[in-house]
N, C-alpha and C positions, 0 to 999 in steps of 0.2 A: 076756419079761422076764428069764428065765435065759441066755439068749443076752447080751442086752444087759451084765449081769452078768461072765460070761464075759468080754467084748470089754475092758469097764471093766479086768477084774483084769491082761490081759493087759499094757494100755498101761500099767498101775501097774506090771508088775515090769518093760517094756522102759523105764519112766523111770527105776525104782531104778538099774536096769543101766547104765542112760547117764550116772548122778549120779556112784555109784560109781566109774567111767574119768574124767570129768572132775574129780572130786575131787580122785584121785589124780596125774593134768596136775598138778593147782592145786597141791597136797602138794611134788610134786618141784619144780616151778619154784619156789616160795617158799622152801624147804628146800635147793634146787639153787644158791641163789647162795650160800649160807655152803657146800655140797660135803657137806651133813648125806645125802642121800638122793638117787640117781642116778635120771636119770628111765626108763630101763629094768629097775631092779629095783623103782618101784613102780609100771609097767604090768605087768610078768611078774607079780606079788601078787595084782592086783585081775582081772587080764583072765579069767582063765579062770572066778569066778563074774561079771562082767557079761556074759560071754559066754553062759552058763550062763540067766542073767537073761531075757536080749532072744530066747535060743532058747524058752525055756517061753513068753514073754509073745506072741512070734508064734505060737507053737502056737496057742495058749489063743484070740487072734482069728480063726486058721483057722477053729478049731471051730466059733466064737459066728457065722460067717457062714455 
């Protein structure tokens, strides 16, 4: 059951991780047509915790298997 656990928590933060970067897509293209927010300064903002995100959440299923 704590493995099972484990696996759950993992896929929750590689989805946060994956929200978070699509979000930000979504931010800058919508924001991007008035020239409010470039779309590479808001993946440089967001990437390094999605990044951060989907490295813990793949650990975290490592382990639970």
């Amino acid at each position: 059951m704590k493995t099972q656990r484990l696996a759950m928590a993992g896929t929750a933060l590689m989805g946060i991780g994956a929200v978070q970067l699509l979000g930000a897509l979504y931010f800058c293209w919508a924001g991007g047509m008035d020239g409010v927010l470039s779309p590479v300064a808001a993946v440089a903002v967001v990437w390094p915790v999605a990044a951060l995100l989907w490295f813990l959440g793949r650990r975290l299923r490592r382990v639970a298997v």
